[in-house]
N, C-alpha and C positions, 0 to 999 in steps of 0.2 A: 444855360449852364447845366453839363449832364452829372448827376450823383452817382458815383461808384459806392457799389455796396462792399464792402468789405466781407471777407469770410470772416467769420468766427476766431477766435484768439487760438483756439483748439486744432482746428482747420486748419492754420498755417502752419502749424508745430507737426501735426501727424496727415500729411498733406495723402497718405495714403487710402483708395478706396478699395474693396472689393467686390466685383459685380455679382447682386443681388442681394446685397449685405443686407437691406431694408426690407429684405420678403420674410423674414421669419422672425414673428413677433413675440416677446416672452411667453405669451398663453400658450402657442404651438411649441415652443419647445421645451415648457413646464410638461406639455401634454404628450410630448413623445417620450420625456423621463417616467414618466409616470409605466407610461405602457409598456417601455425598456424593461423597467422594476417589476412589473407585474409578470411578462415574459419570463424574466430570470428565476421568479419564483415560481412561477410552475413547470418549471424547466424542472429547480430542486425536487419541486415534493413530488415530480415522476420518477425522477432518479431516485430518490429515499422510499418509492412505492415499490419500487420495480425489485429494487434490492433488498426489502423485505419478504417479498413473497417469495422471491425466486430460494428454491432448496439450495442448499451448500452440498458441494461433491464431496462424500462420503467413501467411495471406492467400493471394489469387491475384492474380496481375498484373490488375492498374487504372491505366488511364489516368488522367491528374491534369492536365496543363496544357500549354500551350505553352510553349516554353524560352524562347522571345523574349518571352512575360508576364511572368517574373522576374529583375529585374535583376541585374545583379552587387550583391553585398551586401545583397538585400533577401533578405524570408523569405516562407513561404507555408504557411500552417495546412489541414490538411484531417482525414480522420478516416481508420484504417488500421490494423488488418488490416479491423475493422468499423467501424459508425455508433459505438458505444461510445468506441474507441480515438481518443484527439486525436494528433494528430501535427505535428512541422513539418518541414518544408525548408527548405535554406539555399543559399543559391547563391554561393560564397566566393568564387569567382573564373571567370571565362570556360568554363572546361570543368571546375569542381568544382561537384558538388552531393552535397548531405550530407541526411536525413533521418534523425527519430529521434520515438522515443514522447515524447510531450508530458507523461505521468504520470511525477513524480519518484519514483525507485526508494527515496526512502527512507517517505514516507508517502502516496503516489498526489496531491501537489499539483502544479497545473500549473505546468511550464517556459516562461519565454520567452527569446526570443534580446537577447543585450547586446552589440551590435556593435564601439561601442567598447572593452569590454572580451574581446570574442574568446571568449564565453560564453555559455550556457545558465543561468538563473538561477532557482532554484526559490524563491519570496519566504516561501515559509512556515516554515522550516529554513536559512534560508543556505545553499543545497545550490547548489553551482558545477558547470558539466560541461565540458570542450574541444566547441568547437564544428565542431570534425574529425571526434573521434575517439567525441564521447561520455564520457569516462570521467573520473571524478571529479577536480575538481581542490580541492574545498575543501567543507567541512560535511559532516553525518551523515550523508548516503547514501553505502553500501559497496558501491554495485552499479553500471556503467553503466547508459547510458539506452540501450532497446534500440534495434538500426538497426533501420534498412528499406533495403532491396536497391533503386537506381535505376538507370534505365534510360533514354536519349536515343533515340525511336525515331522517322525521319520528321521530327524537329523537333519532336517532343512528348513528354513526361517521365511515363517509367511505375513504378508503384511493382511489386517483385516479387515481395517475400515481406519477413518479420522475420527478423532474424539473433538465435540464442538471444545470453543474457547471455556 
C-alpha cells in the first residue's frame, strides 16, 4: 500500500509558485534594505553638500529700460540674474521701484503682480507676497521672494545684483 503525501492545508488554498521564490532568504534582503537606506543617504548629504557650497547667482549690473517706459503702477517682467531667472518690476509710486524673482519660494511657480490687492500672487499654492517688501503675507511659502538691487541711472533703470533671502 503506497501513502500519498498530501500538500500543506496552505498549498492547496495558494496553489501558486514563483520561480526562485526560495533563493532569497530574510538575511539577504534585510541586507539589501540596509544598503538601499544607506545608498539614499549619501545620495542626500551630496546633494545638501553640494548645494551648500555651490555660490548663489548674484548677477552683474544690466541695463533694463527706461524709467519713463513704466508707469506709475504698471509692472515689467524681464529675466535676472540670467536668461533662466524670471523676474518683475514694479513701479509703486514716482520714485519707488521694487523688483523681485518671479519663481515662488515655495515650489518655483511663477508670481504675478495684483495691484489692486497690493500683491504678488503665486496661483499655484495661494502663496501672497507684499509688493514692497517681498515677504510673505499669506500661503505655504516660508521664504521671501528674493530682491534685485535697482538702480535710476541717466533716466534708465538698471538691475544690480540679488539680495540673499
Amino acid at each position: 500500500m503506497s501513502e500519498t503525501t498530501e500538500p500543506p492545508l496552505w498549498r492547496r488554498d495558494f496553489p501558486y509558485t514563483t520561480a526562485g521564490e526560495e533563493q532569497v532568504t530574510r538575511r539577504e534582503f534585510a541586507r539589501f534594505l540596509v544598503l538601499a537606506s544607506a545608498a539614499f543617504a549619501a545620495g542626500t548629504a551630496v546633494i545638501a553638500g553640494w548645494t551648500s557650497i555651490r555660490k548663489p547667482l548674484r548677477g552683474t549690473p544690466t541695463e533694463l529700460l527706461p524709467l519713463d517706459d513704466l508707469p506709475v503702477g504698471g509692472s515689467y517682467v524681464f529675466n535676472y540674474p540670467s536668461r533662466d531667472h524670471p523676474a518683475i518690476m514694479l513701479r509703486l509710486d514716482d520714485d519707488v521701484l521694487v523688483a523681485f524673482s518671479q519663481k515662488c519660494t515655495h515650489l518655483g511657480c511663477t508670481v504675478f503682480h495684483e495691484p489692486e490687492r497690493a500683491e504678488l500672487v503665486c496661483p499655484c499654492h495661494e502663496g501672497f507676497f507684499d509688493e514692497r517688501t517681498g515677504e510673505v503675507t499669506a500661503g505655504p511659502p516660508e521664504l521671501p521672494l528674493p530682491k534685485i538691487e535697482l538702480e535710476v541711472r541717466d533716466g534708465t533703470i538698471w538691475a544690480l545684483g540679488t539680495e540673499p533671502h
